[in-house]
N, C-alpha and C positions, 0 to 999 in steps of 0.2 A: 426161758420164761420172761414173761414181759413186767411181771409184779403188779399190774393191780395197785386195790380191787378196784373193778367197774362194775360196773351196775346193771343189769339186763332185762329184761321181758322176756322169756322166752317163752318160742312157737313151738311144737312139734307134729310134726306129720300122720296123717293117716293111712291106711289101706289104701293101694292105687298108686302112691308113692315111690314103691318099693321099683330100684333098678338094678340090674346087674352091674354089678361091680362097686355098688354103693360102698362109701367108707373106707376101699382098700387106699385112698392115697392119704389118709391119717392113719389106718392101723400101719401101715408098710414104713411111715416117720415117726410115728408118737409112742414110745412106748405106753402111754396112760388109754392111746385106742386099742391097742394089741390085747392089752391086762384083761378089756371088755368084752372082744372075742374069744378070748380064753375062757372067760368065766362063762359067758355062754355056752359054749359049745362042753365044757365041763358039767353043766346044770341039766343041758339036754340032754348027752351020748349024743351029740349034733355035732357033725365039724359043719361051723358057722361059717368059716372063710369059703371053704367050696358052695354052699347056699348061696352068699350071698355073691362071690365073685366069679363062678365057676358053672355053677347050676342054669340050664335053659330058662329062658323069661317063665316060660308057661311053669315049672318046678316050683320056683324063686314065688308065683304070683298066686301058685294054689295058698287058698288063707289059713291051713296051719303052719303055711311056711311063709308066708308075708308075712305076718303079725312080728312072732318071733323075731325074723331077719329084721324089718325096719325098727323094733326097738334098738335090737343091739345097734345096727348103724347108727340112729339118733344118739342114744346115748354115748357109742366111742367118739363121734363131735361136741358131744356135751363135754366128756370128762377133758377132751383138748383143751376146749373153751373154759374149765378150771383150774387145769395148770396153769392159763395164762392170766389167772387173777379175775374171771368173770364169776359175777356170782348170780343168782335168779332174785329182784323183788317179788317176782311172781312170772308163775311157767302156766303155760295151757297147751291142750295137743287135741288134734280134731280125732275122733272115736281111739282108734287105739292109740293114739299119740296122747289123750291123758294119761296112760300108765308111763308113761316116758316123762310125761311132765311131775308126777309124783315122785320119780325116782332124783328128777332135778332139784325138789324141794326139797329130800330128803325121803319123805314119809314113807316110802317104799326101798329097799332093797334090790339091787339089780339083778341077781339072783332069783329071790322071790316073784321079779317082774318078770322074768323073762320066763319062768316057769306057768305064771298064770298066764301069761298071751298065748303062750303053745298050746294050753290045756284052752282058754278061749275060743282060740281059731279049730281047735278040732272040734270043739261042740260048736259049730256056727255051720262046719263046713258038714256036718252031719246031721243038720236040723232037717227033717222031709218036707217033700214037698220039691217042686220048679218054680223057684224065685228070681227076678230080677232087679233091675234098680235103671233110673231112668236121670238126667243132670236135666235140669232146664234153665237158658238165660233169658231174661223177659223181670222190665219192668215195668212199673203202675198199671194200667187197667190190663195189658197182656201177661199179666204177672198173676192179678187175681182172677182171671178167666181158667189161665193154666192150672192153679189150686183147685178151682173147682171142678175142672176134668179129672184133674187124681183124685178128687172125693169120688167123683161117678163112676169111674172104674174102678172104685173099692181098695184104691192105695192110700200108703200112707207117706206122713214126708217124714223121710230117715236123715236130713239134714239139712235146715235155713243156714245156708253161708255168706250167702252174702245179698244187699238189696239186690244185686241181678241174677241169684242163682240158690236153686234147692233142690233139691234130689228127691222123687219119689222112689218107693219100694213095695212092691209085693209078688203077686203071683205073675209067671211070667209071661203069659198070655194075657193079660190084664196089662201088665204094661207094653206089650205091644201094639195092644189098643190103642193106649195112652200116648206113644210116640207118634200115632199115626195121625191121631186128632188134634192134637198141640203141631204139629209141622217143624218145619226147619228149627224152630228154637230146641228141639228135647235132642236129644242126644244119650242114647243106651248104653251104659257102660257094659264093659268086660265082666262080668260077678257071675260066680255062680250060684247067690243066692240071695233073697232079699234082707239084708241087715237094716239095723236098726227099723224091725217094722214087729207085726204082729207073727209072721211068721218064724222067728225066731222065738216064740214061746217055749215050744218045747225043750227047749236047750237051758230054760231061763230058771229051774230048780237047783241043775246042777252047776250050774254058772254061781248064785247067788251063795248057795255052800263056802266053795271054794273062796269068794271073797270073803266069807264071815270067818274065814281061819285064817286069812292072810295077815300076818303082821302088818301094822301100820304104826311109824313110828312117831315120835311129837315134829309139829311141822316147825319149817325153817321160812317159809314165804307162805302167801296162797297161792290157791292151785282153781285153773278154770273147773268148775263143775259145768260138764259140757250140757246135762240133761236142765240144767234151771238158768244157765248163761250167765251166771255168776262166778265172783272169784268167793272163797271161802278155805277158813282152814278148819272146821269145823270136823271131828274124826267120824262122829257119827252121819255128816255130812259126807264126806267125802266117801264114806263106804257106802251108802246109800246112794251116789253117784255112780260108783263103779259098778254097781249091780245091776242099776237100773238102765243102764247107756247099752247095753246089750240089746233091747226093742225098742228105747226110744229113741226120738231124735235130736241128733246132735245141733247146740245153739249157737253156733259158729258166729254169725250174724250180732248177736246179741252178746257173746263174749268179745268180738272187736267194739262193740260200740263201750262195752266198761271199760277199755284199754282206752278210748281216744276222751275218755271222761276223768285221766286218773289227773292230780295237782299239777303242777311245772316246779319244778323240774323234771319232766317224766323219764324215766329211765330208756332206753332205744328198744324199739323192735326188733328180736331175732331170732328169724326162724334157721331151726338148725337141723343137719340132716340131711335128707331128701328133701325137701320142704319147697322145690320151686312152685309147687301148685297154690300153699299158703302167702306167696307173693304175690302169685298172682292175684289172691281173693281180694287182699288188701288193696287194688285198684278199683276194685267196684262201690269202694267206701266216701262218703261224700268229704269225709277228711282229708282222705290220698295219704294217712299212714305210711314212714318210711319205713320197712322191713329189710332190714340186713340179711341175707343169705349164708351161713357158713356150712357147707359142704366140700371143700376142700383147704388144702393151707393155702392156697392161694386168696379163697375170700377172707380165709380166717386172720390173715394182713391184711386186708380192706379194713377190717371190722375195728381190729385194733389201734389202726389207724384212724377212724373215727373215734373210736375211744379216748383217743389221747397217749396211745403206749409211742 
């Protein structure tokens, strides 16, 4: 251990994220990543390591088993990244990576978490209906041209990431359309369904339940509220976040620009995890935020190295 403490930001990953083999090169070193998979796959009847390190892409990517998997990766890089004296002033994670960020601030249970994302991802992956989700990069007037193509084909945007890039969502013929009118810039994801939109309604009773019984415990940092693009440790807040980030869309966009607004000395950006697509977002930022990557012990000597250890 390197002793600390330092002081962090941290990112966490969303859906799309998730790869094979994620996290096996800190659970196979770290006993404090191993304790993670344990408890996951204890919490599910899931052995997690086959999921995550063993399981075909297409297994690993269905979303009651990406959710689940890339918490637990996130977090066994978290819990490294606190053996070695790192602590969060404040965590945010793009859709399901705020429940990863709660767990980093404390306010949630990793247990707990990783039982609500299971139970998430199977009501999402069970919502009716043939939905899609569509990425577009396009800035100033071919930015707000492309918004209003997804208003006219009846979508919605299930995530502002960045000034160059948002994601629409709905039916999937609808967003076919939508790829086709928008040209080179849109780009169809992989999904089998349209998240973050209206058509995840149905899911959003039983969803909203489950959150009003989850423990939430007193916070240690704020925590991105990804639905209003604010930091807050507010518990009524925060639960009303997590209920509500199931159809609406994620404020990516807007929770980078409160990071590049906080005092100096600001504590470093780090996204941890899976989290090379959060790196990447951070380059479309007129700031150019430096984001540290730790997904293996290899960055995770980079990082510390910056740090000062």
């Amino acid at each position: 251990m390197s002793g600390g403490p330092y002081d962090v930001l941290a990112l966490f990953p969303g859906q799309g994220s998730q790869t094979p083999g994620m996290a096996r090169a800190f659970a196979t070193a770290r006993p404090e990543a191993a304790a993670v998979f344990d408890e996951a796959s204890d919490a599910l009847g899931l052995d997690m390591r086959a999921l995550c390190w063993d399981a075909p892409a297409s297994e690993l990517a269905s979303t009651d088993n990406a959710q689940p998997a890339l918490l637990t990766a996130s977090v066994a890089a978290w819990r490294v990244l606190e053996a070695e004296g790192v602590t969060a002033t404040a965590a945010a994670g793009h859709s399901v990576g705020a429940v990863a960020a709660l767990v980093a601030t404390g306010r949630l249970g990793f247990a707990d978490a990783v039982r609500l994302v299971r139970l998430r991802g199977e009501l999402m992956a069970a919502a009716p209906g043939e939905g899609g989700m569509c990425a577009v990069l396009a800035t100033g007037d071919e930015r707000e041209k492309a918004l209003a193509q997804a208003a006219e084909h009846g979508l919605d945007i299930a995530a502002d990431n960045s000034p160059r890039q948002f994601v629409a969502s709905g039916d999937l013929a609808a967003i076919g359309g939508f790829a086709a009118a928008v040209g080179a810039r849109a780009k169809p994801l992989d999904v089998s369904h349209a998240f973050h939109s209206r058509l995840m309604a149905p899911a959003a009773a039983d969803w909203e339940a489950a959150v009003a019984e989850v423990r939430l415990r007193p916070a240690t940092a704020p925590v991105g509220l990804i639905t209003t693009g604010a930091f807050g440790t507010d518990e009524d807040a925060v639960r009303r976040d997590l209920a509500d980030a199931l159809c609406a869309p994620v404020r990516w966009r807007e929770l980078m620009d409160a990071t590049a607004g906080r005092p100096e000395p600001a504590a470093p950006l780090v996204a941890v995890g899976p989290a090379k697509a959060l790196v990447g977002l951070a380059k479309h930022f007129a700031a150019k935020p430096q984001v540290s990557l730790v997904d293996t012990p290899t960055s995770l000597t980079a990082l510390l190295r910056r740090l000062g250890a």
